[in-house]
Jmol script that loads the backbone (N, CA, C; Angstrom):
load data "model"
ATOM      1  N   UNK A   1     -21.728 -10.096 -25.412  1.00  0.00           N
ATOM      2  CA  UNK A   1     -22.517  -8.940 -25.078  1.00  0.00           C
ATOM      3  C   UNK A   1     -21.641  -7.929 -24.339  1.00  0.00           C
ATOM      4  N   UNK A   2     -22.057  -6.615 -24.383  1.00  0.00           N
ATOM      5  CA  UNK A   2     -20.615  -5.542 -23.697  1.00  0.00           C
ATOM      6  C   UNK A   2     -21.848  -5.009 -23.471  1.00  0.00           C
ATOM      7  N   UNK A   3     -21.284  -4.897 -21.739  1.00  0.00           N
ATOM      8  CA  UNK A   3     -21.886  -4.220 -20.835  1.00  0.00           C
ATOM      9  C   UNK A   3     -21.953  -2.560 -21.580  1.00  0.00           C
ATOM     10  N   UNK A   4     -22.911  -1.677 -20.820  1.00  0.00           N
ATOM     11  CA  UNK A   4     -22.465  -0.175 -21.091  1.00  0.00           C
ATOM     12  C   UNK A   4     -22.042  -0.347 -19.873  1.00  0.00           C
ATOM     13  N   UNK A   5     -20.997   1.244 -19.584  1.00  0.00           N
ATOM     14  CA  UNK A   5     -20.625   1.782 -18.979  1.00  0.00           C
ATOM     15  C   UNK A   5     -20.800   1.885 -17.775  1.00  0.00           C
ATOM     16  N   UNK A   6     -22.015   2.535 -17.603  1.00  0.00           N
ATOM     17  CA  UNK A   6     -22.784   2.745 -16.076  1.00  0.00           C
ATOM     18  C   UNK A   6     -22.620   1.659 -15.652  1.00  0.00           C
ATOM     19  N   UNK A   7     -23.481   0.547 -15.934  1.00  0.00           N
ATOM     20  CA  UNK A   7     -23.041  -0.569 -15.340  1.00  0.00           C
ATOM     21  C   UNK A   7     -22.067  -1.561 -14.898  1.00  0.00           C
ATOM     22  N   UNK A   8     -21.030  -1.394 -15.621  1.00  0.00           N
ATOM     23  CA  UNK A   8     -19.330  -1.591 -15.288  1.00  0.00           C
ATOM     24  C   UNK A   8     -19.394  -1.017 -13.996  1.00  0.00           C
ATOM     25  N   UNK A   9     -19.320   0.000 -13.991  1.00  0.00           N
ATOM     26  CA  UNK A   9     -18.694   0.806 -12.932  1.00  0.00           C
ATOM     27  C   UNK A   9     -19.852   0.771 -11.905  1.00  0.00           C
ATOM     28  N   UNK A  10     -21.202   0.634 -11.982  1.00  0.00           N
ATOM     29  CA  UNK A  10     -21.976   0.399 -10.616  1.00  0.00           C
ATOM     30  C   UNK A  10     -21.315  -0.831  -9.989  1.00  0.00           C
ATOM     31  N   UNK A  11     -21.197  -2.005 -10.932  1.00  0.00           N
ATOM     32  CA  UNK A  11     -20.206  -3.653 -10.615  1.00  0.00           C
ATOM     33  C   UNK A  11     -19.366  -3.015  -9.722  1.00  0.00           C
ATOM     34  N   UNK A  12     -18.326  -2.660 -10.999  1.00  0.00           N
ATOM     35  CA  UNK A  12     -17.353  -1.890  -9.666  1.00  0.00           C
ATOM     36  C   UNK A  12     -17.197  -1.637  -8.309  1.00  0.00           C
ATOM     37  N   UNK A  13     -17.953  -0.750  -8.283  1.00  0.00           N
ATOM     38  CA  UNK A  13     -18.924  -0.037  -6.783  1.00  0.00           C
ATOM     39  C   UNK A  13     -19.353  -1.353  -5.968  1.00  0.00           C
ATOM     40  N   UNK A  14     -19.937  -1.638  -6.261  1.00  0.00           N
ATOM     41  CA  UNK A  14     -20.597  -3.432  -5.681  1.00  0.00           C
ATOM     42  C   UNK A  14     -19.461  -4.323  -5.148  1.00  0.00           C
ATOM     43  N   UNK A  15     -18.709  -4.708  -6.107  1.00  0.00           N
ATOM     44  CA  UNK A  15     -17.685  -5.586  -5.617  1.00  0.00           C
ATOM     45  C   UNK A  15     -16.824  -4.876  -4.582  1.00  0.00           C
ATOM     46  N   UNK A  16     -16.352  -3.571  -4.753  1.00  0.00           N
ATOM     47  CA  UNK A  16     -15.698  -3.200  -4.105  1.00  0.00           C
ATOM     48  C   UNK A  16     -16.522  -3.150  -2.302  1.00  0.00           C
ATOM     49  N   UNK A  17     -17.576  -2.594  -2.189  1.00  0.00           N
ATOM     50  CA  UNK A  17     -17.928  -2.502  -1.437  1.00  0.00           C
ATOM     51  C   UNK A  17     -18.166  -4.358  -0.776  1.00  0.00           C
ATOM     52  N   UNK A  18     -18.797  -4.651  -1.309  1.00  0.00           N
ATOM     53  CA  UNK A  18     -18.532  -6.303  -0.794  1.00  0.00           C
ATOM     54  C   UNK A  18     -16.874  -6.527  -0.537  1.00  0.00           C
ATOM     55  N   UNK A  19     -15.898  -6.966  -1.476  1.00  0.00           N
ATOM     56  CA  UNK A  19     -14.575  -7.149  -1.063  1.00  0.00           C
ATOM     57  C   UNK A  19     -13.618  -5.953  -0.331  1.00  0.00           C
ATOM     58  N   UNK A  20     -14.290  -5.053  -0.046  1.00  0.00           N
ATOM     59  CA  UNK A  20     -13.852  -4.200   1.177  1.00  0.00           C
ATOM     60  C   UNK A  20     -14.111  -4.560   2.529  1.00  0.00           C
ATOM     61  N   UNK A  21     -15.515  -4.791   2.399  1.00  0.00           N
ATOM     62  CA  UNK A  21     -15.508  -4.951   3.904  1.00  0.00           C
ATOM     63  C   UNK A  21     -15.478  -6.811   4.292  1.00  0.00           C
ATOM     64  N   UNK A  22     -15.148  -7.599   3.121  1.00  0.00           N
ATOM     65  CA  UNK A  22     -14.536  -8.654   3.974  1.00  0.00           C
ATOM     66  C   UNK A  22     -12.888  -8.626   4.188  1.00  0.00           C
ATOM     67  N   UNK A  23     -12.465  -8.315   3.124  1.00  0.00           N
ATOM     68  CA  UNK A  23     -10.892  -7.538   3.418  1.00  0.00           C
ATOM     69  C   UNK A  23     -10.810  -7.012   4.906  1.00  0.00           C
ATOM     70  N   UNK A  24     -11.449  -6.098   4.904  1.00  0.00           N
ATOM     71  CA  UNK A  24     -11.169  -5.174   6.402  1.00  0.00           C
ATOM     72  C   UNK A  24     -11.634  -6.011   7.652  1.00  0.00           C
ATOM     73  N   UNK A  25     -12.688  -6.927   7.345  1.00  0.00           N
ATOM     74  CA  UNK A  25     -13.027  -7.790   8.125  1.00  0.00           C
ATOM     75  C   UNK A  25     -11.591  -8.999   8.804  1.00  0.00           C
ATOM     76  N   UNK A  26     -11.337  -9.498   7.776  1.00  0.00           N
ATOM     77  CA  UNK A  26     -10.592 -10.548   7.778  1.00  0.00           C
ATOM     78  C   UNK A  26      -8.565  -9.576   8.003  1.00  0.00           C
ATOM     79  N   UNK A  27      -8.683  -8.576   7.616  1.00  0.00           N
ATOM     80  CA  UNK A  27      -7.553  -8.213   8.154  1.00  0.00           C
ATOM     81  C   UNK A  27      -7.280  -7.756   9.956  1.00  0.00           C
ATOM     82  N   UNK A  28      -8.746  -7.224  10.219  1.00  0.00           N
ATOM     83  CA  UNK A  28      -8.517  -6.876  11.836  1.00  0.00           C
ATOM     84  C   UNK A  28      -8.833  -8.035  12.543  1.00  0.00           C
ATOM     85  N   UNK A  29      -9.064  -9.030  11.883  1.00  0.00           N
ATOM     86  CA  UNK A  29      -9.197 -10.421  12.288  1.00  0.00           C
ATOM     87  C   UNK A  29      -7.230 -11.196  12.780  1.00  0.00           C
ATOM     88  N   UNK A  30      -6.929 -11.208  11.679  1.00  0.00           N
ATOM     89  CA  UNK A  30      -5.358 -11.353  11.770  1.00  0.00           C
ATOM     90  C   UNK A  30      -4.327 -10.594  12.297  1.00  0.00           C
ATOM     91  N   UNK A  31      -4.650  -9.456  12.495  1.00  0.00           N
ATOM     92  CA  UNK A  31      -3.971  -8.221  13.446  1.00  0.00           C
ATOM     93  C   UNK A  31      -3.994  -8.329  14.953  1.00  0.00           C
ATOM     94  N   UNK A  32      -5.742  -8.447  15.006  1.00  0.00           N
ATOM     95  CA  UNK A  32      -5.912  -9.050  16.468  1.00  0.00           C
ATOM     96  C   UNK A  32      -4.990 -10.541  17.045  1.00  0.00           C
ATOM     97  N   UNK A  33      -4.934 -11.700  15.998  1.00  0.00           N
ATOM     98  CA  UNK A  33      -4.835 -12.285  16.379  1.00  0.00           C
ATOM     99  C   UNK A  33      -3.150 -12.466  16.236  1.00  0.00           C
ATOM    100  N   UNK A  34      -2.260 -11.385  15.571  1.00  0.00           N
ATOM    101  CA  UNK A  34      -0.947 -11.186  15.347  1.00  0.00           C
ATOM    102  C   UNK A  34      -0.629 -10.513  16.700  1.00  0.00           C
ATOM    103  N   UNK A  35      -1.397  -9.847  17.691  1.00  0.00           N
ATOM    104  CA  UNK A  35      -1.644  -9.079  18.860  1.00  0.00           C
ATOM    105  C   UNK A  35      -1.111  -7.392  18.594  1.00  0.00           C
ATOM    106  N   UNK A  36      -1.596  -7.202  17.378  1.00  0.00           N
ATOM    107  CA  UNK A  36      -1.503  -5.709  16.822  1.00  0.00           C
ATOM    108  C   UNK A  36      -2.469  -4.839  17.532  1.00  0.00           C
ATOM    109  N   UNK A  37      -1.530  -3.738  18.088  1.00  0.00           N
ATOM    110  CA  UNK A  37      -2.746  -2.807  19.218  1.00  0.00           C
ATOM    111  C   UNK A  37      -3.698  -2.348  18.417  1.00  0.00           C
ATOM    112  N   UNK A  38      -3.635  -1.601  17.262  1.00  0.00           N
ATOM    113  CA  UNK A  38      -4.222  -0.880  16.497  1.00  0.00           C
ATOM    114  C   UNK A  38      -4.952  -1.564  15.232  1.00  0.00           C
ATOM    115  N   UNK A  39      -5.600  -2.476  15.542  1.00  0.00           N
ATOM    116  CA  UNK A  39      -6.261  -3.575  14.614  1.00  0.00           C
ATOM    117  C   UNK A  39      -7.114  -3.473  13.550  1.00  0.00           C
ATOM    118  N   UNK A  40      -8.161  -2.431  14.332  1.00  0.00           N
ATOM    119  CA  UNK A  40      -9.308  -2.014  13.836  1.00  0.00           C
ATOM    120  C   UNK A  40      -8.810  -1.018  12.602  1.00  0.00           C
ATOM    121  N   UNK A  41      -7.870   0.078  13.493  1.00  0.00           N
ATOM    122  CA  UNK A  41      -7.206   0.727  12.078  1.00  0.00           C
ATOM    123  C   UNK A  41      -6.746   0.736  10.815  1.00  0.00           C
ATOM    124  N   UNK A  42      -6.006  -0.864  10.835  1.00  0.00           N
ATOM    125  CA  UNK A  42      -5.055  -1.071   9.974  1.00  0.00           C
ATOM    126  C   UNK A  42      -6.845  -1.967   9.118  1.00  0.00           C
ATOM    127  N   UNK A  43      -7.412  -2.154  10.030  1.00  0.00           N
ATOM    128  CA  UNK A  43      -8.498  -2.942   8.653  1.00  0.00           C
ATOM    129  C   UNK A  43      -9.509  -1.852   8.211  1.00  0.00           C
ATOM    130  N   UNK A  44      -9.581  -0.817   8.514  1.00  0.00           N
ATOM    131  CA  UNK A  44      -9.989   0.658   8.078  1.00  0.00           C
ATOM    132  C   UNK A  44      -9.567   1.071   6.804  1.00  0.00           C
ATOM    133  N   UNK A  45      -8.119   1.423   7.455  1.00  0.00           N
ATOM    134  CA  UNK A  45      -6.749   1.502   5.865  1.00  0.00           C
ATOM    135  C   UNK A  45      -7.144   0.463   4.374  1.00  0.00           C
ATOM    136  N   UNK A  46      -7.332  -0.997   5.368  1.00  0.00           N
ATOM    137  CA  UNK A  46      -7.660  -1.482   4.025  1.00  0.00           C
ATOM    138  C   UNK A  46      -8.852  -1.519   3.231  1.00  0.00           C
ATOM    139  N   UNK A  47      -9.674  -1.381   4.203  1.00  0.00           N
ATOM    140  CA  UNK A  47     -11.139  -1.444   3.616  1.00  0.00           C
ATOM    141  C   UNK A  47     -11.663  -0.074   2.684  1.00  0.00           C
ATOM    142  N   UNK A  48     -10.850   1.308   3.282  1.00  0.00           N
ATOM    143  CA  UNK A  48     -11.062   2.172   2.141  1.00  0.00           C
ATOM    144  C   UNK A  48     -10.074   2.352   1.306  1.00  0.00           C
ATOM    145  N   UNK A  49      -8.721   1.817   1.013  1.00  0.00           N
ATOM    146  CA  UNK A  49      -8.154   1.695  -0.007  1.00  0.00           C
ATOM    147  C   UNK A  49      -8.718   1.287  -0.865  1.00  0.00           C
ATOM    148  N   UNK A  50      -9.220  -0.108  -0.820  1.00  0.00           N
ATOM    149  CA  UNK A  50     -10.159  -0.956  -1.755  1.00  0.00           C
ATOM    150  C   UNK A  50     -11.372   0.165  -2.243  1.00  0.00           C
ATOM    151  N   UNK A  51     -11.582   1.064  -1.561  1.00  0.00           N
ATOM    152  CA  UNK A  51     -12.985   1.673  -1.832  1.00  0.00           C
ATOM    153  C   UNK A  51     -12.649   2.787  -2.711  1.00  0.00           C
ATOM    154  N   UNK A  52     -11.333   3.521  -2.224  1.00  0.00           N
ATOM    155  CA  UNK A  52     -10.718   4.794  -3.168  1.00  0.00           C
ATOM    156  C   UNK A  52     -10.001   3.793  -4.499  1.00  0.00           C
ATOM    157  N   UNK A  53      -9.808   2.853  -4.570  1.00  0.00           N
ATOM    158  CA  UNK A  53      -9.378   2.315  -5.633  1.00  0.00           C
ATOM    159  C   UNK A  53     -10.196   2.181  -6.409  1.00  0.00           C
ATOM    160  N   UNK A  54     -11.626   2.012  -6.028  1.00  0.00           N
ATOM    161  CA  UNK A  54     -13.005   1.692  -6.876  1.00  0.00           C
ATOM    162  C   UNK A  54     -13.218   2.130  -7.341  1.00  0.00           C
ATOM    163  N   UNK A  55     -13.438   3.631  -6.481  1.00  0.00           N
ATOM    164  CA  UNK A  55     -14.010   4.635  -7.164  1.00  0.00           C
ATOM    165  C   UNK A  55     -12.820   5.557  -8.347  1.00  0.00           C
ATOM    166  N   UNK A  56     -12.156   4.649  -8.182  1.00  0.00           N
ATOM    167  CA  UNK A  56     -11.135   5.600  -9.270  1.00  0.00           C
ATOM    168  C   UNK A  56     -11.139   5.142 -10.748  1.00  0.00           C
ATOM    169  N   UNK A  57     -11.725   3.479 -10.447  1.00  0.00           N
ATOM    170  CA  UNK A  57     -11.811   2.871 -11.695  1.00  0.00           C
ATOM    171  C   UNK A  57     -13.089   3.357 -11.980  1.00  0.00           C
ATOM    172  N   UNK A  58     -14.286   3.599 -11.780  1.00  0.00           N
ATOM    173  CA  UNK A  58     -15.383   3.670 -11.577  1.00  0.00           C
ATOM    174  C   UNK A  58     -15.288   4.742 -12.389  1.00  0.00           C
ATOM    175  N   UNK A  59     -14.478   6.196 -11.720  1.00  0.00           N
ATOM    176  CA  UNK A  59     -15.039   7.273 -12.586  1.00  0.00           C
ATOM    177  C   UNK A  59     -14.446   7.280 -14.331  1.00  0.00           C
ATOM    178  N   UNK A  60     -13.145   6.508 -14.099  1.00  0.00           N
ATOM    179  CA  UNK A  60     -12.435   5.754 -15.215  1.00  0.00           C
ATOM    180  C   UNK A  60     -13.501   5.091 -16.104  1.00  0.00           C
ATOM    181  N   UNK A  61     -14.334   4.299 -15.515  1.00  0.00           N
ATOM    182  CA  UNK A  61     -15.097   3.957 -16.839  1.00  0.00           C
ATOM    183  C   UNK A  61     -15.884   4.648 -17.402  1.00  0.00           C
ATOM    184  N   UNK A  62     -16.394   5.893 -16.370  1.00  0.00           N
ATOM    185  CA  UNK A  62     -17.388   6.727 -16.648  1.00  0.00           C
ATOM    186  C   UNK A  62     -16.818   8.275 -17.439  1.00  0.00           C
ATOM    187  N   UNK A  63     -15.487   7.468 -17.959  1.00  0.00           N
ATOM    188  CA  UNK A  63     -14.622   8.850 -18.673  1.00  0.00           C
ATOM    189  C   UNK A  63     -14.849  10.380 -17.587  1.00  0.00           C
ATOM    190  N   UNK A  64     -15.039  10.564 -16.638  1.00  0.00           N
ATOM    191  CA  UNK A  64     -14.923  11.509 -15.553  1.00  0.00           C
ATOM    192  C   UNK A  64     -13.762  11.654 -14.765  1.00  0.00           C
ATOM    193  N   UNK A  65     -12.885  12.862 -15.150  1.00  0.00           N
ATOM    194  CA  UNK A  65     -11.977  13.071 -14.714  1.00  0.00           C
ATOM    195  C   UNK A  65     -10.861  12.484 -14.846  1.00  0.00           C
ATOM    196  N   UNK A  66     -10.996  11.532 -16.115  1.00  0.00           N
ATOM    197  CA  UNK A  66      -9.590  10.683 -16.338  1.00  0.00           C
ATOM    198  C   UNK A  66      -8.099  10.953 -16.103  1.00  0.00           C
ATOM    199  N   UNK A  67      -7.989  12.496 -16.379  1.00  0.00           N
ATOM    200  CA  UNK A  67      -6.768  12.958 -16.339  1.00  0.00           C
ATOM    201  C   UNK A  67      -6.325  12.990 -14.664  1.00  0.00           C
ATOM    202  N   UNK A  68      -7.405  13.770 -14.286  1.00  0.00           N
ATOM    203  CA  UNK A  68      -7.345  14.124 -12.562  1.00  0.00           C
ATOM    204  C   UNK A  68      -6.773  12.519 -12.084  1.00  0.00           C
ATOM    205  N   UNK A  69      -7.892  11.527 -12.328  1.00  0.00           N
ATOM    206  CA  UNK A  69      -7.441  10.177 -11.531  1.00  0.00           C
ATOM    207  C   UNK A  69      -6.256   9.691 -11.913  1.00  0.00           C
ATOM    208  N   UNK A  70      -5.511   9.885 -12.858  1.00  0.00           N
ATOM    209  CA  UNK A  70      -4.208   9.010 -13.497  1.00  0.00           C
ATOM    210  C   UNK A  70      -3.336   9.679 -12.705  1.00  0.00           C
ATOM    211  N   UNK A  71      -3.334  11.302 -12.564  1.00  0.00           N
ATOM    212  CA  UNK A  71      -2.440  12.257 -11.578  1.00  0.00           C
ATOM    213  C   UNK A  71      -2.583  12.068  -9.950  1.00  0.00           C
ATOM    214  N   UNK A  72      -3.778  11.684  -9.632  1.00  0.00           N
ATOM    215  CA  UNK A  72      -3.840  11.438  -8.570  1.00  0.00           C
ATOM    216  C   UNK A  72      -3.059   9.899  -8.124  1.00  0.00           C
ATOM    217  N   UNK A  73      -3.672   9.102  -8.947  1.00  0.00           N
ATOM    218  CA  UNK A  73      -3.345   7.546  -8.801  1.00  0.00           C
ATOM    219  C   UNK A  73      -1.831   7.545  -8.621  1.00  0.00           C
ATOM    220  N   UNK A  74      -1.106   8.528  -9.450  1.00  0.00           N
ATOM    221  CA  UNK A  74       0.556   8.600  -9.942  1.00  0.00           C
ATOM    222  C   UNK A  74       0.808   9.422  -8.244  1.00  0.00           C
ATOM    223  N   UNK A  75       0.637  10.516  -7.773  1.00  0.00           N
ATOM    224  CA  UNK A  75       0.822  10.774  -7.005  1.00  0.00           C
ATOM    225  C   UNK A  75       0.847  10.307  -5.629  1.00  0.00           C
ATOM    226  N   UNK A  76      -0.012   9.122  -5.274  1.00  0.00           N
ATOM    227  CA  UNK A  76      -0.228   8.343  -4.113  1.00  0.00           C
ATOM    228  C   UNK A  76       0.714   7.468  -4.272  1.00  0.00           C
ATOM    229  N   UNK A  77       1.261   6.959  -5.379  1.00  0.00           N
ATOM    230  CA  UNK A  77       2.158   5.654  -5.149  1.00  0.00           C
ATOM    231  C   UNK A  77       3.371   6.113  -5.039  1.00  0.00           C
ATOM    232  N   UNK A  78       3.528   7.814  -5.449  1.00  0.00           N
ATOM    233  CA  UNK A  78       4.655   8.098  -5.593  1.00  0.00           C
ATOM    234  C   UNK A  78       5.028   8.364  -4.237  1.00  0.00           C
ATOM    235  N   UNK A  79       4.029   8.773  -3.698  1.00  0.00           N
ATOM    236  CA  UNK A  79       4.079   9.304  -1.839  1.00  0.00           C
ATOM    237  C   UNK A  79       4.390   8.056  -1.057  1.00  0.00           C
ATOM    238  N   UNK A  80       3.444   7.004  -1.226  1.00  0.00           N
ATOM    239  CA  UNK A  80       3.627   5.867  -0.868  1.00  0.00           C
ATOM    240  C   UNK A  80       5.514   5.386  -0.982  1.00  0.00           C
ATOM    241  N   UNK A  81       5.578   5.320  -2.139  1.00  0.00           N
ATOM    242  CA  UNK A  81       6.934   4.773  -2.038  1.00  0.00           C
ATOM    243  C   UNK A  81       8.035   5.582  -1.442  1.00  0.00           C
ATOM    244  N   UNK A  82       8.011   6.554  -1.510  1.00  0.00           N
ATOM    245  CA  UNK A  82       8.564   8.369  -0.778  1.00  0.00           C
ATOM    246  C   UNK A  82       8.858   7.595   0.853  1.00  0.00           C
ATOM    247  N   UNK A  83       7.688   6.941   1.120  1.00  0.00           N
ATOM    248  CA  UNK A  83       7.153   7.011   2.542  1.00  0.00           C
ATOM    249  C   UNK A  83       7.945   6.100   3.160  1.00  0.00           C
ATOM    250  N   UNK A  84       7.908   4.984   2.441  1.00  0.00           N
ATOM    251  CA  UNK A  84       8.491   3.589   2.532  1.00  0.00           C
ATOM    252  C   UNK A  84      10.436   3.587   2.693  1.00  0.00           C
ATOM    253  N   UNK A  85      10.470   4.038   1.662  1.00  0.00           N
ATOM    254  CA  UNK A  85      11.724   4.264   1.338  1.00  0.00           C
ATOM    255  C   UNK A  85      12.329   5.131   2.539  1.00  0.00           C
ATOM    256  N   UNK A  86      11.926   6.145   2.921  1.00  0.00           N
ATOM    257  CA  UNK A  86      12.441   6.715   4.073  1.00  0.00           C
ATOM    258  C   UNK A  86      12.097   5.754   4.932  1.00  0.00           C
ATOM    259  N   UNK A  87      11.462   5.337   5.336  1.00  0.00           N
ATOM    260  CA  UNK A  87      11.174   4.512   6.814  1.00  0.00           C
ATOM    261  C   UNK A  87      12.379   3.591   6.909  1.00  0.00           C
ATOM    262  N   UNK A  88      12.265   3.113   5.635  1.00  0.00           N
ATOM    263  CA  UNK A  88      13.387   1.878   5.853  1.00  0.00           C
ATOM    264  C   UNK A  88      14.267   2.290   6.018  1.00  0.00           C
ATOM    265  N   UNK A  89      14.822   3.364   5.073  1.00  0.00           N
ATOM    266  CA  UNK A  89      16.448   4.453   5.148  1.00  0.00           C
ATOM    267  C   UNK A  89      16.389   4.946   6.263  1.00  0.00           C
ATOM    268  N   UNK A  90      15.764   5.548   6.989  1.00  0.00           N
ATOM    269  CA  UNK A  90      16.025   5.959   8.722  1.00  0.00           C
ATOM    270  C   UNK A  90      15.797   5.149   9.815  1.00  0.00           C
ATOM    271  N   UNK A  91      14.879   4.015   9.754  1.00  0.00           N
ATOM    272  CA  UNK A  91      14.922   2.804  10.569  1.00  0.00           C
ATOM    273  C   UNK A  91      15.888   2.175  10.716  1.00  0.00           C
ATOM    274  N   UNK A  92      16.664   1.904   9.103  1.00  0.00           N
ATOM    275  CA  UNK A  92      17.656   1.162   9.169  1.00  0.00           C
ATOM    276  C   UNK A  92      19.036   1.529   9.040  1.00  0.00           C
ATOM    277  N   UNK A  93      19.011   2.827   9.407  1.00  0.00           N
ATOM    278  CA  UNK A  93      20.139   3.757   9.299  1.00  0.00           C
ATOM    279  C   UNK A  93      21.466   2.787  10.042  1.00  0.00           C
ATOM    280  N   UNK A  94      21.211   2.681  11.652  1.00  0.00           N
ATOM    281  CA  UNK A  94      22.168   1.914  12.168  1.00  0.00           C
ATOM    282  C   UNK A  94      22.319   0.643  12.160  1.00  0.00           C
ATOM    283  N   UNK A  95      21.781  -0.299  11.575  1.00  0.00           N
ATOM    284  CA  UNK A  95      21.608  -1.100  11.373  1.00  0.00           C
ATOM    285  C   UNK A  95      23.090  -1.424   9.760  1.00  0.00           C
ATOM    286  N   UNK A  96      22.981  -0.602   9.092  1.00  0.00           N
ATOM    287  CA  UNK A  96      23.283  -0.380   7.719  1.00  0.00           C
ATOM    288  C   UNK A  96      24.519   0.079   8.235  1.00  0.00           C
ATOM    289  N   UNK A  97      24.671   0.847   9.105  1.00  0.00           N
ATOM    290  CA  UNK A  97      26.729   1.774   9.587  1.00  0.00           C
ATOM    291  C   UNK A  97      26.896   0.354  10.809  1.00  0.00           C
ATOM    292  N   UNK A  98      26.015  -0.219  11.140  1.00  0.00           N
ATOM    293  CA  UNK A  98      26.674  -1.742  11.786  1.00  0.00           C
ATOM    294  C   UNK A  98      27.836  -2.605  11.137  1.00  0.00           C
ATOM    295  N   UNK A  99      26.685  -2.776  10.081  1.00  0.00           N
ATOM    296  CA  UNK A  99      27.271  -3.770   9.083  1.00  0.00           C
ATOM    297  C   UNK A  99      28.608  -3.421   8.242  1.00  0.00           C
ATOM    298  N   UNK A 100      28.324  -1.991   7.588  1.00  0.00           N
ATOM    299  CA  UNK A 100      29.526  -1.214   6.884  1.00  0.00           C
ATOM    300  C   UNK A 100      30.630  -1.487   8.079  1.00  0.00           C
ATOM    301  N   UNK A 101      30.186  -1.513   9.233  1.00  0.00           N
ATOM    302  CA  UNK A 101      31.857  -1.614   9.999  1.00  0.00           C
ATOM    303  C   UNK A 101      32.382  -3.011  10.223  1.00  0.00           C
ATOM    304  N   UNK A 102      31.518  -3.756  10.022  1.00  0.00           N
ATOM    305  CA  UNK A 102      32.136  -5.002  10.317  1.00  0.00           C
ATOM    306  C   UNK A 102      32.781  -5.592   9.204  1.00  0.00           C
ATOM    307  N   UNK A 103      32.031  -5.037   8.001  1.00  0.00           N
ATOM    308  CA  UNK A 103      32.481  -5.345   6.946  1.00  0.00           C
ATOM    309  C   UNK A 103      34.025  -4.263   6.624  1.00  0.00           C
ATOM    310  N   UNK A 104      34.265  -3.586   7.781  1.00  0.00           N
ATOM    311  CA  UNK A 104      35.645  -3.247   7.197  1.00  0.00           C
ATOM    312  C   UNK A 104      36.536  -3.022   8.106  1.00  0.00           C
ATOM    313  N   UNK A 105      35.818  -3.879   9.337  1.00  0.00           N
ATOM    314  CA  UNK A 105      36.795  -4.856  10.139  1.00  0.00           C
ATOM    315  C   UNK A 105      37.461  -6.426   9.640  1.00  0.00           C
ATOM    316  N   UNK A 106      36.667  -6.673   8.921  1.00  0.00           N
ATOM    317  CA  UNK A 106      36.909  -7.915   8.513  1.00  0.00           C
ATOM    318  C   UNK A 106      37.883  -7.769   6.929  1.00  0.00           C
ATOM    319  N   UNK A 107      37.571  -6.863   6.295  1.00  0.00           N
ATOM    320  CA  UNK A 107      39.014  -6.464   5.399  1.00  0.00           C
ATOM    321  C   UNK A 107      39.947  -5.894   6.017  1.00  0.00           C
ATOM    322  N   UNK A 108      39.567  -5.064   7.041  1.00  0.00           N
ATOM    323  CA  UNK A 108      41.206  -4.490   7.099  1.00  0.00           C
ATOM    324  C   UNK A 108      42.229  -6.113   8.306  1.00  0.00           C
ATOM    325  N   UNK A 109      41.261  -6.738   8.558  1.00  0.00           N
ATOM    326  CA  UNK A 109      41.808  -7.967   9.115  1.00  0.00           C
ATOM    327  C   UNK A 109      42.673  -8.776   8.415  1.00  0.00           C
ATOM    328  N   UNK A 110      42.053  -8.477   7.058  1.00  0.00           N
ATOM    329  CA  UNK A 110      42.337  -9.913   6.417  1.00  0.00           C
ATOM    330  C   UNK A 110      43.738  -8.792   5.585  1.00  0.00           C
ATOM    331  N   UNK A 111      43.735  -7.702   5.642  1.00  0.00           N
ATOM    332  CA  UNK A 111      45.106  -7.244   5.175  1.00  0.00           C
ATOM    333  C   UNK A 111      45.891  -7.377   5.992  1.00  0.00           C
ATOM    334  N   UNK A 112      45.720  -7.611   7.129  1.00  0.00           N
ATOM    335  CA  UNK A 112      47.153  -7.900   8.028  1.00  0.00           C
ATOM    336  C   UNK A 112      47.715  -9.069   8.211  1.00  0.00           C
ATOM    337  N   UNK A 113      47.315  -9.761   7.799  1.00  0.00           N
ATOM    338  CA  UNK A 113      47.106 -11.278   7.695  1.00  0.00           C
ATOM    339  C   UNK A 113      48.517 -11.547   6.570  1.00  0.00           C
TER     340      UNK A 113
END
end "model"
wireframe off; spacefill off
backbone 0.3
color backbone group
């Protein structure tokens, strides 16, 4: 039997909203207990990710705005990874000219040798 449409995507809506807020539940659960100041936040983040993810499939099934959501969807991960990638590249800036020097202390060592 194949569902219609509407109903896919009300599911959708449903689950999401159920596995959002035990997600968000169970993440400021582990934050707290990781002793993360900002607990409540980070299970916020997750609980409406799950929810903007829903609704993206949602309007996806409901052929609404398909183009908009694929550009949007493409654009968040692209930011996302944008985001990431710098953090690590400037977090780990000295960390990274640490290593480059030791690593060419330890060749120019081994040429004198």
């Amino acid at each position: 039997m194949v569902l219609p449409l509407r109903l896919v995507a009300a599911l959708v809506l449903l689950a999401a909203g159920v596995i959002g807020d035990v997600t968000g539940r169970v993440v400021v659960t582990g934050a707290r207990t990781a002793g993360i100041d900002s607990a409540h936040f980070v299970g916020v983040v997750a609980k409406w990710a799950i929810w903007i993810f829903a609704i993206l499939v949602a309007l996806s099934q409901l052929g609404i705005a398909v183009a908009f959501s694929q550009t949007l969807f493409t654009g968040v991960v692209i930011a996302v990874s944008l985001a990431l990638g710098l953090s690590f590249g400037l977090g780990g800036q000295e960390t990274a000219s640490r290593f480059i020097e030791k690593i060419r202390g330890e060749i120019s060592g081994k040429n004198h040798n």
